[in-house]
N, C-alpha and C positions, 0 to 999 in steps of 0.2 A: 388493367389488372390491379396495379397498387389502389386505385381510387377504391375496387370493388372489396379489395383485402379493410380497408379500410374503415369504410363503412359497416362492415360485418362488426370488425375489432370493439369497434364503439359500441355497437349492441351486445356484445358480450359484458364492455366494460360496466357496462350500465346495470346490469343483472348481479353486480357483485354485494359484499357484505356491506351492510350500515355497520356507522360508531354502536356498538353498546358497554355496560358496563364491562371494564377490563376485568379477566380474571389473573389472578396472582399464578405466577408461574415457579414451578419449585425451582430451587439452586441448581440442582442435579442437570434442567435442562439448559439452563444458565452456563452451566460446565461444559459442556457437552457440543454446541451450537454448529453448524453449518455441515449438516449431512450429506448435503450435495456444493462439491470445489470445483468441478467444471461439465462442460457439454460443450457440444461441438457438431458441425454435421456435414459429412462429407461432400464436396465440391459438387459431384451431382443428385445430391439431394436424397439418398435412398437411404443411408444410413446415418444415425446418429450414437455416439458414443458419450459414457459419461460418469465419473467419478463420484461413486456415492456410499455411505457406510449407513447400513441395515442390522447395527445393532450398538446400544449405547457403548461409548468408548471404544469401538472397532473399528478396525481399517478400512480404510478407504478400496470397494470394490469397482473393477473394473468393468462395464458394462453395457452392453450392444442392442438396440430392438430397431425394426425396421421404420422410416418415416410414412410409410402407407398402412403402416398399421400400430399405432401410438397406445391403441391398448390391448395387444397381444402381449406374450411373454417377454421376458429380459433373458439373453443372454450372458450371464457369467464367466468373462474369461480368466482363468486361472494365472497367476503369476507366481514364477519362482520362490521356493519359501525364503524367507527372507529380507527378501523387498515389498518394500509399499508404494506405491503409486499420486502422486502430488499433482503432476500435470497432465493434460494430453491436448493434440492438434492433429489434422489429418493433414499429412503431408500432399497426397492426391486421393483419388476415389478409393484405391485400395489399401495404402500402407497408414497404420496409426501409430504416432511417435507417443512415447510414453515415457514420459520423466519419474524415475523412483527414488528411493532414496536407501541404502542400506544401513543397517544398524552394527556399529563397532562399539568394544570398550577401550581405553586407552588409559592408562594408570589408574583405572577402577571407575573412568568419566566416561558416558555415553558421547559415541561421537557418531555422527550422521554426516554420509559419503553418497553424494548424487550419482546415477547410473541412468543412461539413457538407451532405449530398447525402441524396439518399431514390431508390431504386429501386422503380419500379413492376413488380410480379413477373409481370403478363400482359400488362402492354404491352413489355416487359424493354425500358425503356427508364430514363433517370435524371433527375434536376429537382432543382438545386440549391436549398439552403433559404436560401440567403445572396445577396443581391440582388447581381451582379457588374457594375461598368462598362461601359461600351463602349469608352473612348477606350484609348489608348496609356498605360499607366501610365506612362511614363520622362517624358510631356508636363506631369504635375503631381505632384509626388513627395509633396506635403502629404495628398493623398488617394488614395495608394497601396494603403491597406490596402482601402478599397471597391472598387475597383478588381477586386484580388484576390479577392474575396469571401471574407474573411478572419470564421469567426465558429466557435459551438461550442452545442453543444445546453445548455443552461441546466436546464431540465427535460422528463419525456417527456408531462406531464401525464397522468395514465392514465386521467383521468374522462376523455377528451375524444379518444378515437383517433384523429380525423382531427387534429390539429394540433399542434407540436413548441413550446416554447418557445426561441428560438435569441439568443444574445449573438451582435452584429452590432458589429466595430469596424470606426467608420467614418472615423477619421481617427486620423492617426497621434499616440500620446501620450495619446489620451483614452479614457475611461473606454467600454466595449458599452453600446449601446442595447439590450432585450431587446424580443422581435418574435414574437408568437401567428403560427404561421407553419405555413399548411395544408399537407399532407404531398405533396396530388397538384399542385397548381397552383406549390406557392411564394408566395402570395398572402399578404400580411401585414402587423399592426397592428401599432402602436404600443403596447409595455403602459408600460413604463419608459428613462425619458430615464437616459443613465447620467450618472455623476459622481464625483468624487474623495472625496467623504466617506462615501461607503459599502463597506463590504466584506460577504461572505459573504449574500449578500441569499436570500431565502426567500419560494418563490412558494408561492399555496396550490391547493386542486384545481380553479378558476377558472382559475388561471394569472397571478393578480395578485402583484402583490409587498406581503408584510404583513410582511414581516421584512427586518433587517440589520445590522449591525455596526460601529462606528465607535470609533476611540481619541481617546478623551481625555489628550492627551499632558501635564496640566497634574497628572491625577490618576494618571496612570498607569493609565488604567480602559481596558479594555473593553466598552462599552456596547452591549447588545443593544437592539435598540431595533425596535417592532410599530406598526403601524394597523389601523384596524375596516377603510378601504376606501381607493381609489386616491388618493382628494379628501380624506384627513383626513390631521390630524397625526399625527406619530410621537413616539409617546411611550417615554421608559425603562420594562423590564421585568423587568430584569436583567443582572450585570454580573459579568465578570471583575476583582477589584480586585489589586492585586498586594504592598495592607499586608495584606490578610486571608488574601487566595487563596481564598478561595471561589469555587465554580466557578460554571457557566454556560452552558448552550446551548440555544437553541432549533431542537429536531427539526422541528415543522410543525404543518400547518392541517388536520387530517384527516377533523373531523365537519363533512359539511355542516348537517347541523341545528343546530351549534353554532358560526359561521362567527366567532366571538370568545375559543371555546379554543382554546388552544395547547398542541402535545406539547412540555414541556423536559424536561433533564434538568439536576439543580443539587445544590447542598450541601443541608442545613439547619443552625445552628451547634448545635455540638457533637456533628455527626455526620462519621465518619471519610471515608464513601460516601457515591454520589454516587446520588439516588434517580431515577425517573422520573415526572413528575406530570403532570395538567391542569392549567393557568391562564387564570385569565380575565382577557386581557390588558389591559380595562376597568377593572377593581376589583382587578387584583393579587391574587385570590384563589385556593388552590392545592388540589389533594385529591394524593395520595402514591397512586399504580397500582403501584406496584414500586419495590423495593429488594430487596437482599440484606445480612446483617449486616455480609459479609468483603471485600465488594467490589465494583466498581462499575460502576451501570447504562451503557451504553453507548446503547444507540437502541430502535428499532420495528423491527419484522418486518411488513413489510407483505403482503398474502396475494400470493396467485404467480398465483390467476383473473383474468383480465383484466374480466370484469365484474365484481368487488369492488373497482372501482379501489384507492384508497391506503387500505382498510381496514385497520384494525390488527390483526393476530391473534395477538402476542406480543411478547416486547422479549429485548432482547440482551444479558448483562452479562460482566465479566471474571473470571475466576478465575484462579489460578495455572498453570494449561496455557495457555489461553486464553480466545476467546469462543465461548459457551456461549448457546444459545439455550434459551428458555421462553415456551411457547405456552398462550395464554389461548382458543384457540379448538379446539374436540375434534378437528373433522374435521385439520385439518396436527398439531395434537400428535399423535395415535395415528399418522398418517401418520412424522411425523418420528423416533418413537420406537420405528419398528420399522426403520425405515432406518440408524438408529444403529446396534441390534442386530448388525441384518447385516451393516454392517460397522463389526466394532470395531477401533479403534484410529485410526479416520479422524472427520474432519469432514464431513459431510451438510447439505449446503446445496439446499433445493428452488428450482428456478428455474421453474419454468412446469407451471401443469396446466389440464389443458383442462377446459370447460364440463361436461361427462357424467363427470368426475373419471378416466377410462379412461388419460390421458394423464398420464405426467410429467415434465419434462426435471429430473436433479437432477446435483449433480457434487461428489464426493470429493475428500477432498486426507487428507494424514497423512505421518508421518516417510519412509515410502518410498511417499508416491503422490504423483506431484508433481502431479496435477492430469488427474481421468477424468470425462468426461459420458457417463451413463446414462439410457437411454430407457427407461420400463416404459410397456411398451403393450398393453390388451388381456390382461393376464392375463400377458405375456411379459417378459423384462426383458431388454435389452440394452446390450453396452458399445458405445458412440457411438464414441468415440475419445481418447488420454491426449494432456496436455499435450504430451510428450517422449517421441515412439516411440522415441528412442536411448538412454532412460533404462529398461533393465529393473530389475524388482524385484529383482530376486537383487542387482542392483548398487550396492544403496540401503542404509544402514546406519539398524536402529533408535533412538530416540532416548527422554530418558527425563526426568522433573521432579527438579531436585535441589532440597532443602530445607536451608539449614544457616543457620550464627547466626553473624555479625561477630563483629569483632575486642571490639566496644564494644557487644554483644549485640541487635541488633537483628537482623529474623527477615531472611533472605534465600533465594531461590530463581534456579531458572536452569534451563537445558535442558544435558544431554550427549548427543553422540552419538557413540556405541562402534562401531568397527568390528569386522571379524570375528577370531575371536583371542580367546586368553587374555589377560589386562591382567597387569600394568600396562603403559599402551599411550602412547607417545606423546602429546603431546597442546597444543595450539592453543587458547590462551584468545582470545574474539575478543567482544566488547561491543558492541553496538548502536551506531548513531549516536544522535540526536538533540540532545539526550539525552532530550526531552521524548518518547519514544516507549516501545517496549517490543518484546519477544520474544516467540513464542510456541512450544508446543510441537508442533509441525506440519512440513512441507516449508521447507525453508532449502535454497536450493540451493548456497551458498558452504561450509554445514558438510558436507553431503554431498560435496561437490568432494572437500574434505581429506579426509576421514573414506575415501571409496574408497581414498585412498592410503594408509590403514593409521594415521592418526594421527585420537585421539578429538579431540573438537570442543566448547568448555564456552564455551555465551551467559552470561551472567550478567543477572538485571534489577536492579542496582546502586538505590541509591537514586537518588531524581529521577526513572526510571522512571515513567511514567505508566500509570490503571488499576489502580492495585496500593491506593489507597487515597489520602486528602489527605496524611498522615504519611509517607508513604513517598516520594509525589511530592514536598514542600516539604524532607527530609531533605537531600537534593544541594544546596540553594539554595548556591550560594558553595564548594562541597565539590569541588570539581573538584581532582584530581590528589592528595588527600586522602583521606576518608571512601569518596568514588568509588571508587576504584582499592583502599584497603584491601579493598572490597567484590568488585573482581576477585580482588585475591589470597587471599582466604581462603577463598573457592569452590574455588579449584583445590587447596589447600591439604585441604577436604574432602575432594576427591576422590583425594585421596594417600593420603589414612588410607581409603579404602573397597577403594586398590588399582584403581582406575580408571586414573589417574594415572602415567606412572613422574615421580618429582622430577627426575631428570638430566636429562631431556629434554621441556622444557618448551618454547613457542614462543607468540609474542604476534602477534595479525591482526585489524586495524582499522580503518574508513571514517567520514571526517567526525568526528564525538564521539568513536567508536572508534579513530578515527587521533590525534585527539588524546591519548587515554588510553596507546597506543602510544609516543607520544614521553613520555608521563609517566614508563612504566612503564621507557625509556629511561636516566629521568633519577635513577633511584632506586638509592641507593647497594646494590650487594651482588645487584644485580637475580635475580630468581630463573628469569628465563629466559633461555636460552640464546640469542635470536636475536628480533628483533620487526621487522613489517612495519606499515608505517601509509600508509593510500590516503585521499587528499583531507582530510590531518588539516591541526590546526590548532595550528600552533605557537608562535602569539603569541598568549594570549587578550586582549592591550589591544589588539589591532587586529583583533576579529569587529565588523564595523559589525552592528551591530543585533540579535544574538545569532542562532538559524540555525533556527527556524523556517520552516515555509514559508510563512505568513500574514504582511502586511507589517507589521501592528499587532502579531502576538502575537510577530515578530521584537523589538520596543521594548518590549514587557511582557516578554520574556523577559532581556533585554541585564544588567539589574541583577541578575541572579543570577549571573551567571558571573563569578568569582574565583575563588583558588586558587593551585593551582602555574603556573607561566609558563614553560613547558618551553623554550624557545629562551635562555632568561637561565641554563639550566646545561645547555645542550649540551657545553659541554667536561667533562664528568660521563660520558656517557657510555661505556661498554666494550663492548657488546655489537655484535655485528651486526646491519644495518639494512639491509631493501629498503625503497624510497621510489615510490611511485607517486601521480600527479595530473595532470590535465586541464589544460591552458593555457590553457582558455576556462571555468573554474570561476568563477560570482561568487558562491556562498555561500558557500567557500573561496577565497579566491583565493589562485594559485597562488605567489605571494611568500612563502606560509607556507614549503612545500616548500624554496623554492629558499635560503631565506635556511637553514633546518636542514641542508642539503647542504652548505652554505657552510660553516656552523660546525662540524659533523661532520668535514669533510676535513681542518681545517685543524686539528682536532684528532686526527686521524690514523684515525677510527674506518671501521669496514671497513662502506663504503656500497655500496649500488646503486643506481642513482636513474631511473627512467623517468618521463620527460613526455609527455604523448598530447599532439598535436596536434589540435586543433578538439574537444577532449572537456568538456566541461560537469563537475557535481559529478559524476557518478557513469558506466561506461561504459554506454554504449546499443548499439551493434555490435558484431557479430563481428570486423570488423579494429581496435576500440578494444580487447576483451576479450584479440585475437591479440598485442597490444604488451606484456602486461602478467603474462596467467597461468603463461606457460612460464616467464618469468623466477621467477613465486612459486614453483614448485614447483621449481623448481632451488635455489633460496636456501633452502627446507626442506628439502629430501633434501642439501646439502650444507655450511651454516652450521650447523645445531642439533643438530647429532650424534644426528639421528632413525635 
């Protein structure tokens, strides 16, 4: 069956668009992008469900058509006024869990409160999973959020299809209670009392909680910390320490014959990567399932058959495009590895196959795919529908792995992406935030943004970069506006000498870490570009409370690496042109970074622009936060950087 799916697939693939000239895509659709945020399709294959908004700037609709008939009607199911819909999964053949989110004010600030619902698809009726008040909330404002039925799916437990695992907050300030919580009734236990000393907890295919995470602010640790069962202690089994760096994570509980191994992923010393193994969290003892020499393990692949619950059939690791999956189980490796085939130059991610194997739900992504789910049913293969019907291919620019060596010789990599045209082309250096993150070489829809308007687009994975190895993540430690930034400019600097690149018309674009590198690059005498944008950066690094992770512990395991240059202490340095963009309700950056750079920019005469969003967080979420913001970007490149 898969060979015959297979073959068909390839013949389709082959029927697709050629490169031609790109056309220019307006701002508005730029604003606007990913129309369709999930699909999904029921364990036995009849139904598919899927979250998609049918008219510019509007919500996300909930919506149902059959798998035997892909071009019949859509069914619209209606939800509660007031909630929007973010996620969804099918928990078995009938009930669809549905993650929304509801809309508050709160001292005149929008605040966005998750609520988690299940749709029964024959009764098409719905049954909240989160226990909601009866009273007037405004009568007790300390238990507001129960009220609300304020809570979030925790896990889907897949041994167990009738029941959700759901964090329940039930008062305001304190830690989710988590709640075995049956899919048709609502009906539910007690699994875990929450609490302020734990983070990142880890339930296993029970639905117990055997893992979680705690700082030790005295060692600066991050302590992983397991139990055999609900009623025993927790003991340390592993740790993030921040004098060694040696890493740490525990993935999960996934044999039940072995209900005291664990899947981690960790160091071993003196090794670069980061391997994946059993442990027995009893006797701390380990065996090594996977590594790679050059790079590092990442997770599990868990199978996509709904009766192999969370079996393992492969693990995930990084390479220098990205992540790269290897399967230890024949039937999805041979499956996976002719999917690749067919389509190359994409990412193949299987999501669902059915019981008789007949069925597949899988979805593509790659430099110009921004995101397509595929149906192979029965011998046939079909495209479902793309992330971005406003995004054709023809309008999408390839993209490509660069490879070159620092100023102080160490190895460096990065993504371009070239637009249509002879080079030497314009070109937009723009870095990752984090910094603890990384690039990969795939769909970026902010390099494609530029890239349509005729100028290339170079990510760099700088050192500190995560994935890339322990030497390479621990490189950055303190290097910020340094080593960092040397490591932007000598990439571009590559790509001058390949003729990518023109040198005259250079331009710098950056968010968070990458806004800060922006003002760095601001600060640097003789700067080599013409013009730099920096969105949600950060321009005092003595005042990041806690460094900018998004974990609250790994924010204070992170805090003592960042030193460096202190871009706001030689703002009056800079000469270049500056657009300035950030949220006024940002607290991973907050917004004083901005306003105090604008201050000291002006008043050193430098030629600013400066937008602040109203009610916008670290990064934009809407079409009217994205409408404040991108028309200005592309005016300040097509008219500061002599593109």
């Amino acid at each position: 069956m898969i060979r015959k799916l297979l073959v068909l697939l390839a013949f389709a693939m082959s029927c697709g668009a050629s490169w031609a000239q790109p056309q220019e895509i307006e701002v508005e659709v730029w604003a606007d992008t990913d129309q369709v945020t999930a699909v999904d399709m029921s364990p036995n294959a009849e139904r598919i469900a899927m979250l998609m908004r049918r008219s510019q700037a509007g919500d996300p609709e909930l919506l149902l058509f059959d798998a035997d008939d892909l071009g019949g009607s859509l069914q619209a199911i209606a939800v509660e006024e007031g909630l929007t819909p973010t996620s969804l999964f099918w928990a078995n053949d009938r009930y669809l869990i549905v993650s929304m989110i509801v809309e508050l004010s709160q001292a005149g600030r929008p605040v966005f409160l998750p609520r988690v619902l299940s749709f029964d698809v024959e009764e098409q009726s719905w049954r909240s999973m989160v226990r909601i008040g009866g009273r007037d909330i405004r009568s007790n404002a300390s238990n507001m959020m129960a009220q609300l039925g304020v809570g979030r799916v925790q896990s889907r437990l897949i041994d167990d299809p009738d029941h959700i695992l759901v964090a329940h907050t039930e008062e305001r300030g304190q830690s989710p209670n988590l709640y075995r919580t049956n899919v048709a009734t609502g009906a539910r236990e007690l699994v875990f009392r929450g609490n302020s000393r734990f983070d990142g907890l880890i339930v296993d295919r029970q639905g117990e909680v055997r893992g979680a995470t705690e700082y030790d602010v005295s060692a600066n640790r991050v302590i992983t910390l397991a139990r055999t069962g609900p009623e025993d202690d927790w003991r340390e089994i592993g740790a993030l320490d921040a004098s060694n760096r040696d890493r740490f994570d525990l993935l999960g509980f996934y044999d039940p014959e072995r209900p005291n191994t664990a899947l981690i992923s960790a160091d071993e010393p003196g090794e670069n990567t980061i391997g994946i193994y059993e442990q027995d969290i009893t006797t701390g003892e380990r065996e090594l399932l996977f590594r790679t020499p050059d790079y590092d393990a990442v997770n599990a692949i868990l199978s996509p058959r709904a009766s192999d619950g969370s079996r393992v059939v492969g693990y995930r690791y990084a390479d220098l495009e990205g992540i790269q999956q290897y399967y230890i189980d024949e039937e999805f490796g041979g499956l996976h590895a002719g999917l690749t085939q067919a389509f190359p130059g994409r990412s193949v991610q299987i999501l669902r196959y059915s019981e008789d194997g007949g069925t597949v739900l899988l979805y593509t992504s790659g430099p110009q795919d921004p995101g397509t789910w595929y149906l192979l049913r029965d011998g046939r293969v079909a495209r479902l529908i793309g992330r971005n019907a406003d995004l054709p291919p023809e309008a999408l620019s390839p993209s490509y792995l660069v490879e070159y060596e620092a100023r102080d010789g160490m190895p460096m990599s990065g993504y371009v992406t070239v637009p249509e045209g002879e080079g030497p082309h314009p070109l937009i250096a723009m870095p990752h935030g984090g910094p603890w993150v990384r690039d990969y070489l795939g769909y970026d829809e902010w390099a494609q943004m530029l890239a349509n308007r005729g100028w290339a687009v170079f990510q760099p994975n700088y050192r500190g970069s995560r994935m890339l190895g322990k030497a390479h993540w621990i490189a950055g430690d303190r290097q910020w506006g340094l080593s960092m930034q040397d490591d932007v400019e000598d990439g571009v600097q590559a790509l001058i000498q390949e003729g990518i690149a023109d040198p005259d018309k250079l331009g710098f674009f950056g968010w968070s870490y990458g806004g800060y590198s922006a003002f760095a690059a601001a600060t640097r005498p003789n700067s080599q570009f013409n013009c730099i944008a920096s969105g949600a950066g950060v321009a005092d690094i003595r005042r990041i409370r806690g460094g900018l992770s998004g974990s609250r512990f790994l924010r204070e395991f992170q805090q003592p690496t960042i030193d460096g240059v202190n871009p706001i202490e030689l703002v009056d340095q800079v000469e270049r042109p500056m657009f300035i963009v950030h949220g006024d309700y940002d607290t991973t950056v907050p917004v004083e970074h901005s306003r105090r750079w604008v201050s000291g920019a002006e008043a050193a005469g430098v030629d600013i622009s400066y937008v602040e969003i109203e009610d916008m967080g670290h990064s934009p979420r809407t079409f009217e936060d994205n409408m404040q913001w991108l028309p200005g970007l592309f005016e300040f490149f097509e008219t500061k950087c002599g593109f």
